[in-house]
KEKE-3310 file (N, C-alpha, C; in steps of 0.2 Angstrom, whole numbers, plus 5000, padded with zeros to 4 digits):
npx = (4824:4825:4829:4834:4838:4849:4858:4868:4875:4881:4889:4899:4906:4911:4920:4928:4934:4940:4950:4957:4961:4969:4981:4986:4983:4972:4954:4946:4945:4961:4949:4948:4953:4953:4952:4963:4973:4974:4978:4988:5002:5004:5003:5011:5022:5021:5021:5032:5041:5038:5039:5033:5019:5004:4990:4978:4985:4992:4982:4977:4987:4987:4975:4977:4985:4975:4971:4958:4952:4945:4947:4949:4953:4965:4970:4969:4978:4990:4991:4991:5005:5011:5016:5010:5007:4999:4982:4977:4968:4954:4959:4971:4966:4958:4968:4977:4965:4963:4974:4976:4965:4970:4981:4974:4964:4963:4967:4983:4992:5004:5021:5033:5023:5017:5020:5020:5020:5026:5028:5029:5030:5042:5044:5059:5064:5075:5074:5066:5058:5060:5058:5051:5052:5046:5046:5034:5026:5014:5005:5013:5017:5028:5043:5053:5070:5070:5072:5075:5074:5077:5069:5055:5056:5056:5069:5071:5061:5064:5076:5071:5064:5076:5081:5075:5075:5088:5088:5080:5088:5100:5091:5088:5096:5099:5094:5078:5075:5076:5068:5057:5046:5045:5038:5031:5027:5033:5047:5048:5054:5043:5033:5035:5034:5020:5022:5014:5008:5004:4996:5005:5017:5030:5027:5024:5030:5043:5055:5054:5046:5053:5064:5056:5051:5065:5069:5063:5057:5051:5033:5021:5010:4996:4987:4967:4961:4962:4958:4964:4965:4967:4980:4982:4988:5001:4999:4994:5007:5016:5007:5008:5024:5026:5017:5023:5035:5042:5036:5038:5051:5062:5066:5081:5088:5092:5100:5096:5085:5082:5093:5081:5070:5076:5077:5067:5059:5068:5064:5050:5044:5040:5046:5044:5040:5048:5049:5062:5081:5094:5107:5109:5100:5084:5077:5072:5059:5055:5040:5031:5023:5007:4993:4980:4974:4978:4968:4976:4983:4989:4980:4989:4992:4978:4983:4980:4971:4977:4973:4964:4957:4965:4973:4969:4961:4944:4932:4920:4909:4913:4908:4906:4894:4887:4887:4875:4866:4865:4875:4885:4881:4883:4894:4901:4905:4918:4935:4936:4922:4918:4930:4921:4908:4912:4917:4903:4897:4887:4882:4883:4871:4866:4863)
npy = (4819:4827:4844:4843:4831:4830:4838:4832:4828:4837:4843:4833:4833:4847:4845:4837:4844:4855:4850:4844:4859:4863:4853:4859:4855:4853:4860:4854:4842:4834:4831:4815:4810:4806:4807:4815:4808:4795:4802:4807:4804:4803:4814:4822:4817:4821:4834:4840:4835:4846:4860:4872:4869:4871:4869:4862:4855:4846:4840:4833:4828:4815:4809:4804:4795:4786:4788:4793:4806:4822:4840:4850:4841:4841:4852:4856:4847:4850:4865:4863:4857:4866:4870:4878:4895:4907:4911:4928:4937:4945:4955:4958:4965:4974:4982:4986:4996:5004:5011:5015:5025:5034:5038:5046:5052:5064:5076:5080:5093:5098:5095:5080:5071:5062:5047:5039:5021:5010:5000:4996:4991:4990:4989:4985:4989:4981:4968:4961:4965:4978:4984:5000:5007:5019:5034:5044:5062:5064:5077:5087:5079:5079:5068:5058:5048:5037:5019:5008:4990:4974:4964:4965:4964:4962:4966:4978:4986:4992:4999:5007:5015:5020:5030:5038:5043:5047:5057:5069:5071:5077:5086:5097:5095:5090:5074:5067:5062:5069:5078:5073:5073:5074:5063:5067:5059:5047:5052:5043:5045:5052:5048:5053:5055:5045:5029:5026:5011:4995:4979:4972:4957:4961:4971:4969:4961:4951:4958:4971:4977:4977:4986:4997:4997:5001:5014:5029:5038:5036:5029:5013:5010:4999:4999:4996:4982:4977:4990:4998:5015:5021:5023:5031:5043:5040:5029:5040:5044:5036:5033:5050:5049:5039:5040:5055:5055:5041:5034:5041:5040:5026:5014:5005:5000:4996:5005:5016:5020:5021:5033:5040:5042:5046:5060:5065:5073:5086:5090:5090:5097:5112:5125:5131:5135:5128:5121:5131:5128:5126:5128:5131:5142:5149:5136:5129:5117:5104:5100:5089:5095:5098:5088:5092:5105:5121:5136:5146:5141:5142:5134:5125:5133:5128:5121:5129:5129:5128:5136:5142:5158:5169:5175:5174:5184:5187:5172:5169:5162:5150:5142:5125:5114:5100:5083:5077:5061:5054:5057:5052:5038:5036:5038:5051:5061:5064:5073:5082:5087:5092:5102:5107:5110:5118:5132:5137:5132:5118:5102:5088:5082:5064:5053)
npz = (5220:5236:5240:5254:5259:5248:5253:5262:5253:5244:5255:5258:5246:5243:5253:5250:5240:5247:5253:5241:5239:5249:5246:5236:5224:5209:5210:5204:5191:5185:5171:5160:5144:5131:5117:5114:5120:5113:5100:5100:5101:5088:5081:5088:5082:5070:5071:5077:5066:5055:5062:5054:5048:5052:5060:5055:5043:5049:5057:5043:5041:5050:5048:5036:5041:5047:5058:5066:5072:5079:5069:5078:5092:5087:5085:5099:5105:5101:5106:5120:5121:5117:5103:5095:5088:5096:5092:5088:5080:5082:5089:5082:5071:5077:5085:5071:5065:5074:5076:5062:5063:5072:5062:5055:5058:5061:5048:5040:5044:5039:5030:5031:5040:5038:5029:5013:5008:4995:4981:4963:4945:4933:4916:4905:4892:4884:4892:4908:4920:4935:4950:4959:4972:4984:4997:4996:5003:5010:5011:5003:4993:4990:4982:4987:4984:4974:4976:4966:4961:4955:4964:4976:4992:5006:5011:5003:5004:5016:5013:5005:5014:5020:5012:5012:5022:5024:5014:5020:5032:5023:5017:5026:5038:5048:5058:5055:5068:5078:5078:5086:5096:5116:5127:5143:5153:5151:5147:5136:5117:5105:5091:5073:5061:5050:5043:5029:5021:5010:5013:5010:5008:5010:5021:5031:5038:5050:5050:5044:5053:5064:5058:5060:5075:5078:5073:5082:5078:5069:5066:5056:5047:5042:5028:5025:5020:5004:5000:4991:4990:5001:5001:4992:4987:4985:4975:4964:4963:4958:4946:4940:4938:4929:4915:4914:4913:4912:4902:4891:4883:4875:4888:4891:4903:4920:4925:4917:4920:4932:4932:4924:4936:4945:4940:4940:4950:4952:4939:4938:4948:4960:4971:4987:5004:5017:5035:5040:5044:5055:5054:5040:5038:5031:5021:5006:5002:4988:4980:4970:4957:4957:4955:4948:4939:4938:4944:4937:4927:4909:4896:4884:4867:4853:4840:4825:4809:4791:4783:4788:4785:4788:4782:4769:4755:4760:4752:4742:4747:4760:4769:4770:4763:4766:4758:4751:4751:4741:4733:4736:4737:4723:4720:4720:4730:4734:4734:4724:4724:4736:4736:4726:4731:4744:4737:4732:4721:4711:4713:4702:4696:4701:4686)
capx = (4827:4823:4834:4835:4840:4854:4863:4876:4883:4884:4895:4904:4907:4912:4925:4935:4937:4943:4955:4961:4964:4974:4986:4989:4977:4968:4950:4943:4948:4958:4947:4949:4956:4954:4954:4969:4979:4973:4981:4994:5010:5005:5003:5018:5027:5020:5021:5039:5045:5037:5038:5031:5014:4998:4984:4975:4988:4996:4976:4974:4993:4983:4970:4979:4987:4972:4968:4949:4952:4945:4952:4948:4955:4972:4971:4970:4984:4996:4991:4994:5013:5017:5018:5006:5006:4989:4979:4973:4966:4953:4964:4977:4962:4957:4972:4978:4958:4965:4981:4973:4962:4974:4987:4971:4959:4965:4971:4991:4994:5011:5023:5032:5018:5012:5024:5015:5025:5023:5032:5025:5034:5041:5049:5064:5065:5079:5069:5069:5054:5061:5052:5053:5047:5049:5040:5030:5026:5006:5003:5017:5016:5034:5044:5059:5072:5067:5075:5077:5078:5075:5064:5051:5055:5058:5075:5070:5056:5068:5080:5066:5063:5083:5082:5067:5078:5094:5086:5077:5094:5103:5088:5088:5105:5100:5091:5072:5077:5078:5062:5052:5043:5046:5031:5032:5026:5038:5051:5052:5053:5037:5035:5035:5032:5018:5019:5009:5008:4996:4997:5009:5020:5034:5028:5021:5039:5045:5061:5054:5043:5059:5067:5052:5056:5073:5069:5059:5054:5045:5026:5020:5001:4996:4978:4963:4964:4958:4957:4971:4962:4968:4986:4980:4993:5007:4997:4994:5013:5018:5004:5011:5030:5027:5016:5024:5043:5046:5033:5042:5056:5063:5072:5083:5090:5090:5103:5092:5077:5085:5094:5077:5068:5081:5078:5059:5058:5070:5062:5044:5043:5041:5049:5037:5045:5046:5055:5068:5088:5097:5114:5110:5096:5078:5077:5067:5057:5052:5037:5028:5018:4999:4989:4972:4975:4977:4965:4980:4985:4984:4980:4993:4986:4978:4985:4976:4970:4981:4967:4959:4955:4967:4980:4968:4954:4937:4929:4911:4906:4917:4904:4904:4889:4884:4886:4869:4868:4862:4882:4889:4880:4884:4903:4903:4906:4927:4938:4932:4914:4917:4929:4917:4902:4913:4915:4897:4896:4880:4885:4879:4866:4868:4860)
capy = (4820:4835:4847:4843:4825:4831:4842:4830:4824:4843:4845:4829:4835:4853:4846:4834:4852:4859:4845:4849:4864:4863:4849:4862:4853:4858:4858:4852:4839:4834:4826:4810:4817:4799:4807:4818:4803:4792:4806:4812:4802:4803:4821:4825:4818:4826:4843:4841:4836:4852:4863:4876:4868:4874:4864:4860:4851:4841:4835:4829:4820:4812:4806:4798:4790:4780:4789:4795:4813:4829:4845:4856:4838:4842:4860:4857:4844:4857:4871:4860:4856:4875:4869:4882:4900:4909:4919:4933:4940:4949:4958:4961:4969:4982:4988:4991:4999:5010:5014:5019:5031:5038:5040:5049:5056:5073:5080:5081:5101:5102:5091:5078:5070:5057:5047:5032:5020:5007:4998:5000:4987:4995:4982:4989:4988:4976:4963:4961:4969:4981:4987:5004:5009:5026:5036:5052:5065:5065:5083:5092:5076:5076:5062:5054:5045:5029:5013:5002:4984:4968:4962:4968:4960:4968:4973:4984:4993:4998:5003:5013:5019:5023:5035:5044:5046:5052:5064:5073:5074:5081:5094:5101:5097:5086:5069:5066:5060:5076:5082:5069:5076:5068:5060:5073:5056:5039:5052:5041:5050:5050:5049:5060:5052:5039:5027:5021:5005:4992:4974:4967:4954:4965:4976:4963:4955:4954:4960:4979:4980:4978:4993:5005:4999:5001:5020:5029:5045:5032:5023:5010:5009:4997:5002:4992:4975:4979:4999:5006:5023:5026:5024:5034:5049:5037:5027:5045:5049:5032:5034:5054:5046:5036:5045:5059:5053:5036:5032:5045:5035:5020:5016:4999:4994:4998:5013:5022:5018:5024:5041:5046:5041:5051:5066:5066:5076:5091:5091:5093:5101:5119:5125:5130:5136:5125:5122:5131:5123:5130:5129:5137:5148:5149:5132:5127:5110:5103:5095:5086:5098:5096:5084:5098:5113:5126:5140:5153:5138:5145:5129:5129:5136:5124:5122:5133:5125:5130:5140:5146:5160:5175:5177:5175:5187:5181:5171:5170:5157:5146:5137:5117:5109:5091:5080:5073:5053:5052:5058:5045:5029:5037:5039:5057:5062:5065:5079:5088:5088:5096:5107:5114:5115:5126:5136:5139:5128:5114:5096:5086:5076:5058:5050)
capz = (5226:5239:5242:5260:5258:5245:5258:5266:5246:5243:5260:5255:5239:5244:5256:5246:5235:5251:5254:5237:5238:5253:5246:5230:5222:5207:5214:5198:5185:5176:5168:5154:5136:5127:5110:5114:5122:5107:5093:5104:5098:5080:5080:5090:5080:5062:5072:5078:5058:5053:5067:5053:5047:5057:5066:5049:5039:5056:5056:5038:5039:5056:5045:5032:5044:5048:5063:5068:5075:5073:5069:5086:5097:5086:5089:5107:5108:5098:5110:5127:5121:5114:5095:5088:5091:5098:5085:5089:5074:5080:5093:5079:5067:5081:5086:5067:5065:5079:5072:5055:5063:5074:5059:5049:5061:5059:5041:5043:5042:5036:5026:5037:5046:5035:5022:5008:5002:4989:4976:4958:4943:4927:4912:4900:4883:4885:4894:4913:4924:4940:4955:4961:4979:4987:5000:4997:5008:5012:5013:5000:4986:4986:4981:4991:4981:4974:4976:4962:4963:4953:4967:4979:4997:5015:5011:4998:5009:5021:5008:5002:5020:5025:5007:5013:5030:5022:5009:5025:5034:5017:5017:5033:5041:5055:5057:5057:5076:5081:5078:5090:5105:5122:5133:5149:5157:5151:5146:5129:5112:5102:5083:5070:5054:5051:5036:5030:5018:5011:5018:5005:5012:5013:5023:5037:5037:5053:5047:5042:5059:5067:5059:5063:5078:5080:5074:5088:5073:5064:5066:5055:5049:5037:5027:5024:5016:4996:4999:4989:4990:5009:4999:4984:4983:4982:4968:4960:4963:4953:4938:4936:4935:4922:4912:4911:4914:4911:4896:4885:4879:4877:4895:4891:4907:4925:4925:4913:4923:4940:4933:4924:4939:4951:4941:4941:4956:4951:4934:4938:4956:4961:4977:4992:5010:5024:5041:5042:5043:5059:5051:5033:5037:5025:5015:5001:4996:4982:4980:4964:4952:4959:4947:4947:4933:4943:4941:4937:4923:4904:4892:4877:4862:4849:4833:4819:4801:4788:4777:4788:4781:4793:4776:4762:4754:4760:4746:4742:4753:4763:4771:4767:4763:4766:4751:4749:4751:4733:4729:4743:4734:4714:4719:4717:4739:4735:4737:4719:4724:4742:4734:4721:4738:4746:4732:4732:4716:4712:4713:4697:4697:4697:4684)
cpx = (4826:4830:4839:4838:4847:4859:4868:4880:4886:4889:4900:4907:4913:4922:4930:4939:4942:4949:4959:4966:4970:4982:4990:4987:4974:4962:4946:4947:4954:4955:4950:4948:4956:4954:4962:4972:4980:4977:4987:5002:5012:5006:5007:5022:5027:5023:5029:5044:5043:5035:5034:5024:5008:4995:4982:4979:4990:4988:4975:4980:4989:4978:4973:4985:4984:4968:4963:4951:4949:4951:4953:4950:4963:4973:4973:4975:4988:4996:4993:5001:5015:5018:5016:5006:4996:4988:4974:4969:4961:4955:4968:4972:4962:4963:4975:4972:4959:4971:4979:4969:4966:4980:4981:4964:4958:4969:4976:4989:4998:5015:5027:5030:5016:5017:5019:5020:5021:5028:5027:5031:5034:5046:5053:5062:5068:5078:5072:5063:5060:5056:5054:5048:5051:5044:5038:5026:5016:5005:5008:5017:5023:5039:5053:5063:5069:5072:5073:5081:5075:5069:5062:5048:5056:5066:5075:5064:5060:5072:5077:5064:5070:5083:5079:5071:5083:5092:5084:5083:5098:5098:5089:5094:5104:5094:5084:5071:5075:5072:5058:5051:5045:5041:5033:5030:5031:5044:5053:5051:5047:5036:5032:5032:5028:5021:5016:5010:5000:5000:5000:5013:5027:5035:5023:5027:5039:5051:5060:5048:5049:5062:5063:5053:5061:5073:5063:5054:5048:5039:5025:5012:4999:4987:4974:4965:4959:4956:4963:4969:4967:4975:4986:4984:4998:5006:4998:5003:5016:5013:5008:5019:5032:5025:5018:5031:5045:5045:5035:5046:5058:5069:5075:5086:5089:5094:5100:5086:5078:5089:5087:5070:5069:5079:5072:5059:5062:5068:5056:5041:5045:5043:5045:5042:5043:5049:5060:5075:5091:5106:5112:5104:5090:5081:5071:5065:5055:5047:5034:5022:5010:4995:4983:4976:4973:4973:4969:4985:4982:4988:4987:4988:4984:4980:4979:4976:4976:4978:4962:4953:4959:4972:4977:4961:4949:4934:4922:4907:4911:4914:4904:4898:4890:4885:4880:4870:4867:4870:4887:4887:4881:4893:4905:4905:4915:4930:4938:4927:4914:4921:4926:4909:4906:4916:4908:4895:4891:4886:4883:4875:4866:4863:4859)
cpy = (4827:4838:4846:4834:4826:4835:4837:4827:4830:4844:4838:4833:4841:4853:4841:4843:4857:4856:4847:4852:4867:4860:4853:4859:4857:4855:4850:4847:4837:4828:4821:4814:4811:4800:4810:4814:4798:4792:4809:4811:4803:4810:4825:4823:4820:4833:4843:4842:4842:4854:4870:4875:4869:4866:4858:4853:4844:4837:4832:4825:4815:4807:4802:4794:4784:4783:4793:4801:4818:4835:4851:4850:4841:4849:4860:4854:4847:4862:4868:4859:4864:4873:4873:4891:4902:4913:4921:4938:4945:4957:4964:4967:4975:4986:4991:4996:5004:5016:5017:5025:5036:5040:5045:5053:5063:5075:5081:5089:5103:5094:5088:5075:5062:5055:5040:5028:5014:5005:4998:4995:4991:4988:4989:4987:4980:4971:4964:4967:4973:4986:4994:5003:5015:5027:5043:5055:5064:5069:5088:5087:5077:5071:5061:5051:5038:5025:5009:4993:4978:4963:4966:4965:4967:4971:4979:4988:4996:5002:5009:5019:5023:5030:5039:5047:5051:5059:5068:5075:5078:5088:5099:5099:5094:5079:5073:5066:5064:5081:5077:5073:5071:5070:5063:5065:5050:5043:5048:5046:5047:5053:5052:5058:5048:5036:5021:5018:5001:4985:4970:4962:4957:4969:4974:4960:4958:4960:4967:4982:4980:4984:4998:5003:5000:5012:5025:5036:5043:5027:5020:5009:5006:4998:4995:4987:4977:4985:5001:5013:5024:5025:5028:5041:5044:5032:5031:5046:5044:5031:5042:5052:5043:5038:5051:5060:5049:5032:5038:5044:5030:5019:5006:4994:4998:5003:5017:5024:5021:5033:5045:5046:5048:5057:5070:5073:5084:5095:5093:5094:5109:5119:5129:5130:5131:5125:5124:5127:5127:5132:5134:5141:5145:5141:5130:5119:5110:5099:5094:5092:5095:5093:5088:5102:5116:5132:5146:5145:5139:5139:5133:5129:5129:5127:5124:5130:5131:5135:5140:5155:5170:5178:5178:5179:5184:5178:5172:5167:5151:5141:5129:5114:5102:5087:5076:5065:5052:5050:5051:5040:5032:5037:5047:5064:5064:5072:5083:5091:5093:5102:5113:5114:5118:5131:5141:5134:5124:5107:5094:5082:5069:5057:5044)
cpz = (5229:5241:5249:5262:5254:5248:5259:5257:5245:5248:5260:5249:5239:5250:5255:5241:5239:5251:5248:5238:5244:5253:5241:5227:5217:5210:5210:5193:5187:5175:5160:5149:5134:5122:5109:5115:5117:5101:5099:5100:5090:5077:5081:5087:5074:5062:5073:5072:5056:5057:5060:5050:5054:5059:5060:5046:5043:5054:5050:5037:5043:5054:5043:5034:5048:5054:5065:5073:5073:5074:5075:5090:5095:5087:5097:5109:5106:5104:5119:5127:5119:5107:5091:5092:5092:5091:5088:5084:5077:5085:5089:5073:5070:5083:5077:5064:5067:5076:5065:5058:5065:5068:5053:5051:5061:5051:5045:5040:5040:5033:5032:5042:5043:5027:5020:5007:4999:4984:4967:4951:4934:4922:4906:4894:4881:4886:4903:4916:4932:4944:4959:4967:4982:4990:4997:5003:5007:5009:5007:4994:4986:4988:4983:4985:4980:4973:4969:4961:4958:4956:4972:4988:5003:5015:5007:4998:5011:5018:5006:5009:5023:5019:5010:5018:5027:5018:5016:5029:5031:5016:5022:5037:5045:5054:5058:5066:5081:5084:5083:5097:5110:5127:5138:5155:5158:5149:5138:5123:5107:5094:5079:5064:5055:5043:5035:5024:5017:5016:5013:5010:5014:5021:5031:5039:5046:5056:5046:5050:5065:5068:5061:5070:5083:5080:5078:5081:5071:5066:5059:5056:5042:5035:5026:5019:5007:4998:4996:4989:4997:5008:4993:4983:4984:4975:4964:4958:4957:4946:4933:4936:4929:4914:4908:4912:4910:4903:4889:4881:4880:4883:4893:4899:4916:4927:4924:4920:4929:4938:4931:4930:4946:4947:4939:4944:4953:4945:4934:4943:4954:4970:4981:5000:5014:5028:5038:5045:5049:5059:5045:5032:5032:5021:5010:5000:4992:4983:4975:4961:4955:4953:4945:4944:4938:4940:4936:4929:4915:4901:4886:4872:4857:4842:4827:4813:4798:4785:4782:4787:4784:4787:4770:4761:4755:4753:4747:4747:4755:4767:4767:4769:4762:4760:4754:4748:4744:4730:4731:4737:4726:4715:4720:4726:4738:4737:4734:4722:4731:4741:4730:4726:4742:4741:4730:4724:4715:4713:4705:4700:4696:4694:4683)
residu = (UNK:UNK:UNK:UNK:UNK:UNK:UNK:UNK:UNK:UNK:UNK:UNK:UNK:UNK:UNK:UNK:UNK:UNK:UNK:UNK:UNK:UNK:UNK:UNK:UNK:UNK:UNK:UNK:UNK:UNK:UNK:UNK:UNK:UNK:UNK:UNK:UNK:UNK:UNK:UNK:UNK:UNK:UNK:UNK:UNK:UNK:UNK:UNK:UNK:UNK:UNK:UNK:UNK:UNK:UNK:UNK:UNK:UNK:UNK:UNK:UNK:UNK:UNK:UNK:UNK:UNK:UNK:UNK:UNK:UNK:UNK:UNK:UNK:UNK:UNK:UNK:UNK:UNK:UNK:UNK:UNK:UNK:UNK:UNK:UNK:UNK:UNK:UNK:UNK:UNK:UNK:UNK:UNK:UNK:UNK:UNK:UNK:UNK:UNK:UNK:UNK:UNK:UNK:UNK:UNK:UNK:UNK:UNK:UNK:UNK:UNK:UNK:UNK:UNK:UNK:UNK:UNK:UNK:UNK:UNK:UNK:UNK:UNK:UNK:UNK:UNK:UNK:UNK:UNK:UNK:UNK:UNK:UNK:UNK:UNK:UNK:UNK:UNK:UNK:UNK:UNK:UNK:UNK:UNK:UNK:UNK:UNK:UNK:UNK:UNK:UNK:UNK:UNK:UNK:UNK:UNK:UNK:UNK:UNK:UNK:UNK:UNK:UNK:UNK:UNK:UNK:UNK:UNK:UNK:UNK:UNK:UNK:UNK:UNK:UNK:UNK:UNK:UNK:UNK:UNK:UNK:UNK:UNK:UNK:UNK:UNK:UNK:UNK:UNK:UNK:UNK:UNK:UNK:UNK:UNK:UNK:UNK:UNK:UNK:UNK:UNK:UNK:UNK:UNK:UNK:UNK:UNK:UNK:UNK:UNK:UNK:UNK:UNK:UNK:UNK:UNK:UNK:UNK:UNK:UNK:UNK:UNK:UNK:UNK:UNK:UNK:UNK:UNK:UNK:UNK:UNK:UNK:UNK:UNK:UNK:UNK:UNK:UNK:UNK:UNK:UNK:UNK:UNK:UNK:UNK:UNK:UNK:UNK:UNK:UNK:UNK:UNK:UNK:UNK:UNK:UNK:UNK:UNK:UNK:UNK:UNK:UNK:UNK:UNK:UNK:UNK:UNK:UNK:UNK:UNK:UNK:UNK:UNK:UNK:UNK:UNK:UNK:UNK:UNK:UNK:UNK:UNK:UNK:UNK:UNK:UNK:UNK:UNK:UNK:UNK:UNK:UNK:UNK:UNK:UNK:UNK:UNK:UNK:UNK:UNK:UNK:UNK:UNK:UNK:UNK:UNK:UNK:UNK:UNK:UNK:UNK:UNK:UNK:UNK:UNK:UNK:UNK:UNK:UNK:UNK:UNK:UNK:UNK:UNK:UNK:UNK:UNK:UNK:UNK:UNK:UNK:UNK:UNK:UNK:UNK:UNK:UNK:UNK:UNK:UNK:UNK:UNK:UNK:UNK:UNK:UNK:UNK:UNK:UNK:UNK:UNK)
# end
């Protein structure tokens, strides 16, 4: 068909779309859904008993209830009534991508700026595992109170997060709150803390995104999925607690386990100036003993032999010779034979 011959169906065509769109009209469609209205009744009513199963499961009850659907027609009919939420996955990847670099783009400069957290699982004596989680400072390595809990959910993040807040108020005499800049443009207050976390379930809850927030001081930045490196001073911070606190004695129950954990910090910290307090003048922090031997660290001395020779007259020769294999396979290799070779003495010969 020539161009010129198909003119007047185009201008039919073009002015039913007018007519349409005059009457409020969509111009287009809708077009026939004969699988969606096929699966509709069955599916709505799988997806209403389980308002929380996804797209997938609703399709494989669908199935084995005999009925010929795929799984992209039950997609679409969920998403046309509101049953499913949208996913955005890779929306949600780039802005937290974004949020990890802005929270690590620049080295933090001062203590403050950058807190880790993390839960970390210790078992008693007694029987009975307990989960500690606390925050550490980025920048100073020092250690927050830790929370102690039998279990490791969203209430016992925040818990971990309200300590980290109170101890800071108890240092310096006024809230974290306090310290926030304000946007010279929207006027709101801008945050002062990031923390950062991996992607545990906790710490995805909506229930701990809520409290960051609820508090304007604090951001929230979750690291790469299988990277614990880009959390690795709060991994270092719970290996040096254990090691050199917890695995010393036997700790029986979760009293023990929370006083020697509370007194971590006072026990193996040096103190180090920082912001000053506007009520009490000059304060002090404490932050965790640096894991590197400091060049200005003198090793302790090794323990000296008994007989080494600083208390008794030289003898003739002190050197220890080898016992010869001969002596080994004859028997004769014991604690006589090596004392009469350092003596300077022969061995015998086996015969």
């Amino acid at each position: 068909m020539s161009r010129t011959s198909s003119e007047p169906s185009y201008i039919a065509l073009d002015a039913r779309w007018q007519a349409k769109a005059r009457a409020g009209r969509a111009a287009k469609g809708p077009w026939p859904r004969p699988a969606r209205h096929s699966a509709k009744e069955v599916a709505l009513k799988r997806a209403l008993v389980h308002p929380a199963w996804g797209h997938r499961k609703i399709w494989a009850m669908v199935r084995h209830d005999g009925h010929v659907v795929s799984e992209a027609t039950v997609l679409r009919l969920l998403r046309d009534e509101g049953l499913i939420l949208p996913a955005r996955y890779q929306r949600e990847r780039r802005q937290l991508a974004q949020r990890r670099k802005a929270a690590f783009a620049t080295e933090p400069t001062g203590p403050n700026q950058v807190w880790q957290l993390d839960f970390s699982e210790f078992e008693a004596t007694s029987g009975g595992t307990w989960r500690l989680a606390g925050c550490r400072d980025y920048y100073s390595k020092y250690e927050h109170p830790f929370h102690v809990s039998p279990t490791a959910n969203q209430h016992d993040a925040i818990d971990a997060v309200e300590l980290a807040l109170t101890d800071y108020e108890a240092m310096f005499g006024y809230p974290l709150a306090e310290d926030c800049p304000i946007d010279a443009d929207t006027g709101e207050p801008l945050p002062v803390v990031t923390i950062v976390t991996d992607n545990g379930g906790p710490f995805r809850s909506f229930r701990f995104e809520a409290f960051i927030a609820a508090h304007p001081e604090l951001a929230h930045v979750r690291t790469r999925v299988k990277t614990p490196g880009q959390n690795g001073s709060r991994e270092r911070g719970f290996g040096t607690l254990k090691y050199e606190r917890l695995y010393l004695d036997e700790i029986d129950d979760a009293l023990m386990l929370a006083k020697r954990a509370g007194t971590t910090a006072s026990n193996t910290t040096r103190s180090a100036p920082t912001k000053p307090s506007p009520s009490t003048g000059p304060r002090r922090c404490t932050w965790a003993w640096p894991t590197r031997r400091s060049r200005h660290f003198k090793p302790r001395k090794s323990c000296q032999l008994l007989d080494a020779g600083q208390n008794h007259p030289p003898r003739e020769s002190t050197k220890v010779r080898a016992v010869p294999n001969g002596l080994r396979r004859a028997g004769l290799g014991g604690a006589k034979q090596m004392a009469t070779c350092a003596q300077g003495g022969q061995h015998p010969r086996p015969t």
